[in-house]
C-alpha positions in Angstrom: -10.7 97.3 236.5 -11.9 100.2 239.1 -8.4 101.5 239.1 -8.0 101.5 235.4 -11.5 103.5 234.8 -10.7 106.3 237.1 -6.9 106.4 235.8 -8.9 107.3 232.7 -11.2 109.5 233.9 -8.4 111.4 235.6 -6.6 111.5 232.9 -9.9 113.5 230.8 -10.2 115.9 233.5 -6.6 116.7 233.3 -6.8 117.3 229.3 -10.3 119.2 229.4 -9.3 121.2 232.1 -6.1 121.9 230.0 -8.2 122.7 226.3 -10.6 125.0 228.7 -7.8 127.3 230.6 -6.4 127.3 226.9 -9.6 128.3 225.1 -10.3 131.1 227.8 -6.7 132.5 227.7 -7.7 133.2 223.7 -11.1 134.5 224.1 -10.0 137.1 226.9 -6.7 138.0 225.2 -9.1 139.2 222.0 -11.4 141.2 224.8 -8.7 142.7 226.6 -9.6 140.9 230.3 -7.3 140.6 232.9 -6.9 137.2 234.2 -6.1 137.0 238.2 -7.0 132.7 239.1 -3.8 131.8 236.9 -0.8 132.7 238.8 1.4 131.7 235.4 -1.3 134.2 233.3 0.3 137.7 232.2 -2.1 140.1 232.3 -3.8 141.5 229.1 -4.4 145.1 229.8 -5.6 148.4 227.0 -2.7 150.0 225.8 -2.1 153.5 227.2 -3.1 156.0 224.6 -3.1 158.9 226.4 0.4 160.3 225.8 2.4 161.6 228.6 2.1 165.2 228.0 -1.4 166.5 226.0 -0.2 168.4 223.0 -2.9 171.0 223.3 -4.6 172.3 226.5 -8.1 174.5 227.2 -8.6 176.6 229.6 -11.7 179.1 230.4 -11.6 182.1 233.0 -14.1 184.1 233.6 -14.1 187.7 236.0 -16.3 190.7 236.7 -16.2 194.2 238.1 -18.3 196.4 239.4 -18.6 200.2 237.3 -18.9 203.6 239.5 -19.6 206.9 238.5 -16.7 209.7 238.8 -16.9 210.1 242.5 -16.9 206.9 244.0 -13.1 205.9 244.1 -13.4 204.3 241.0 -9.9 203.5 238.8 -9.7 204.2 235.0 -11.5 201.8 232.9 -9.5 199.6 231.2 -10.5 196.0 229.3 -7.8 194.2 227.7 -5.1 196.7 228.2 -6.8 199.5 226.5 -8.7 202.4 228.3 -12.4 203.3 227.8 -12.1 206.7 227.7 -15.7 207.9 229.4 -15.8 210.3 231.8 -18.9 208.8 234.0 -17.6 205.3 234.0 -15.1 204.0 236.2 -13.7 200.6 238.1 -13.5 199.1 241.1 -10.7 196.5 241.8 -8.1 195.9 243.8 -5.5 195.9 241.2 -6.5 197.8 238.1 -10.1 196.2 237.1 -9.2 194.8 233.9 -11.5 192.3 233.3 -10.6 190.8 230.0 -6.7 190.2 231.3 -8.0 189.3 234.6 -10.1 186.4 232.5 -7.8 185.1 230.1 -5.1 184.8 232.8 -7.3 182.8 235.3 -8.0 180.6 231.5 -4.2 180.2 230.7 -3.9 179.4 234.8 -6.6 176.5 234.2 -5.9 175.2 231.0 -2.2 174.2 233.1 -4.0 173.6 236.3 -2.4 176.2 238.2 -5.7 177.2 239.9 -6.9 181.1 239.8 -5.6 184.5 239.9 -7.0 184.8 243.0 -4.5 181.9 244.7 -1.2 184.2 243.4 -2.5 187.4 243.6 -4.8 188.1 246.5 -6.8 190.6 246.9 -6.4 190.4 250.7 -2.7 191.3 249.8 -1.9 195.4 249.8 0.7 194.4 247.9 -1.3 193.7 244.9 -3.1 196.9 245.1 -3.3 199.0 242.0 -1.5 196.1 240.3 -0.9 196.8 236.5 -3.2 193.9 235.3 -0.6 193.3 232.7 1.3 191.6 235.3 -0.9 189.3 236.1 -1.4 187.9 232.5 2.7 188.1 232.1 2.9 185.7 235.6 0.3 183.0 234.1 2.2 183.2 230.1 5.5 182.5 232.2 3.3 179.5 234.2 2.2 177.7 231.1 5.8 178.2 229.5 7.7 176.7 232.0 5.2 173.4 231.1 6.2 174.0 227.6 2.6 175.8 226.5 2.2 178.9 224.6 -1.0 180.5 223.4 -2.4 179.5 220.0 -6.3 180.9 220.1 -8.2 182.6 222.7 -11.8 184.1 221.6 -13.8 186.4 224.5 -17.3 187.9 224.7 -17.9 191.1 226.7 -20.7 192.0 228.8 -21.2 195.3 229.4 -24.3 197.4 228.3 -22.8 200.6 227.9 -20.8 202.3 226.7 -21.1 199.9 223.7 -17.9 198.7 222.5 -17.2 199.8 218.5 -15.2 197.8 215.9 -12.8 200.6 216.6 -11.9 199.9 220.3 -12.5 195.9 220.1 -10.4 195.9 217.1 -7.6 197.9 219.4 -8.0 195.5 222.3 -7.8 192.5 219.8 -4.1 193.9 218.5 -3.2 194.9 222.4 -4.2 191.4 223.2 -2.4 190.0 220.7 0.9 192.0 221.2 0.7 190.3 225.0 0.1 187.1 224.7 2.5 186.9 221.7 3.5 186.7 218.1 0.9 183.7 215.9 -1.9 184.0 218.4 -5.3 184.3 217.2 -7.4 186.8 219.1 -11.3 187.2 218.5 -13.0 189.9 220.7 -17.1 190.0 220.8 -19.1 192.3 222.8 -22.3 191.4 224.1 -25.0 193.8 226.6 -27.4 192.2 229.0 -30.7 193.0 227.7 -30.7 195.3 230.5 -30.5 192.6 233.1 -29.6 192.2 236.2 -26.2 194.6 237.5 -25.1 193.9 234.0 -27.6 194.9 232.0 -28.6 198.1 234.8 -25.1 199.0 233.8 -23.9 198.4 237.2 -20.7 196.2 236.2 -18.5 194.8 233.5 -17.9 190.9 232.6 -15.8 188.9 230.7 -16.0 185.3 229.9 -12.9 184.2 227.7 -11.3 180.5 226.7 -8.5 179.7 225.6 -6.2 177.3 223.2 -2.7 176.4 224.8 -0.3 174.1 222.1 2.8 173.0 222.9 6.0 174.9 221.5 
C-alpha cells in the first residue's frame, strides 16, 4: 500500500512539475526572458531593430581663433571660404584660420566617427601650415563618402562681435558653403556677438559652432 501511494505521488510531481516548466515557458516567451535552467529551452531574446548601417548620421564641430590687428602675423580673414575684407582684423592659425570650414569638417568627421581635425591635420605638422582650409573639409566629405554619407543639412551660428556679419556676406558664405559641400544641401548661416563677453565679445577672437545632417546616398 506504501509503495502504491508514493508511485502516486511521484507520479503528480512528475505532471506538475511538467504543467509548471510549460506554463513558465509561455509567460516568459510573451515577456521576452531568456531562460538558462532548461538546457532543451531556446532562448527568447528582442529582435534587433537597430539596422546595420543608420540611414542618417549627426555630427557637431565646433572651432575658434584668435583675431589680431594688422601687425601681428595675422592671415587674411576668411569664414566659410569667403574673405572679410577689414583691414584691422586678421587671423591666427596654423592653416588658414577658417573657422566655419574648420567646424563643419570636425562635425562631418564626428557624425562618421572619424575623430577631429586635429588627429589628420596637426598643427604640430609644418606640413599643414598655411593649409587652404578647403582641404580640410574636402578630406572629411571624401571620409564620410567612402561610408556611403553625403551631406543633407548643416545649420551654423557665428560668434564674433565685430565686424558684424550682413545678409550680404552670410548670404555669400551660405552659397560658398553650399557649392563645397555639394549639390541638394541645405545651408543656414546665423551670426551671433557676445554681448561683449569674454575674448569673444572684447573682440579678441572668432567662433563657430556648426551641426550637421549626414543621409545615406
Amino acid at each position: 500500500m506504501l509503495l502504491r501511494y508514493l508511485s502516486i505521488t511521484v507520479v503528480y510531481i512528475i505532471i506538475g512539475k511538467y504543467y509548471f516548466t510549460l506554463c513558465f515557458r509561455q509567460w516568459s516567451s510573451s515577456r521576452n526572458i531568456v531562460i538558462h535552467s532548461l538546457p532543451t529551452q531556446r532562448a527568447h531574446t528582442l529582435p534587433n531593430t537597430i539596422p546595420d548601417v543608420a540611414p542618417n548620421r549627426i555630427g557637431i564641430g565646433y572651432d575658434i581663433h584668435r583675431l589680431v590687428g594688422p601687425d601681428e602675423g595675422g592671415k587674411p580673414f576668411k569664414l566659410g571660404g569667403v574673405l572679410v575684407e577689414n583691414p584691422n582684423i586678421f587671423v591666427l592659425g596654423h592653416s588658414d584660420g577658417d573657422a566655419i570650414l574648420h567646424a563643419v569638417a570636425d562635425a562631418i568627421l564626428g557624425a562618421v566617427g572619424r575623430g577631429d581635425i586635429g588627429e589628420h591635420f596637426s598643427d604640430l605638422d609644418s606640413f599643414h601650415e598655411d593649409m587652404d582650409s578647403r582641404m580640410i573639409l574636402d578630406f572629411a566629405l571624401q571620409e564620410a563618402s567612402k561610408l556611403g554619407y553625403h551631406p543633407s543639412n548643416v545649420d551654423i551660428n557665428i560668434i564674433l562681435q565685430h565686424p558684424r556679419l550682413g545678409c550680404e556676406l552670410k548670404n555669400r558664405i551660405r552659397a560658398t558653403l553650399a557649392e563645397l559641400l555639394g549639390t541638394g544641401v541645405c545651408v543656414n548661416v546665423k551670426a551671433k556677438t557676445n554681448e561683449g563677453l569674454d575674448a569673444l565679445g572684447r573682440g579678441d577672437a572668432v567662433a563657430c559652432h556648426a551641426i550637421i545632417l549626414l543621409k545615406l546616398k
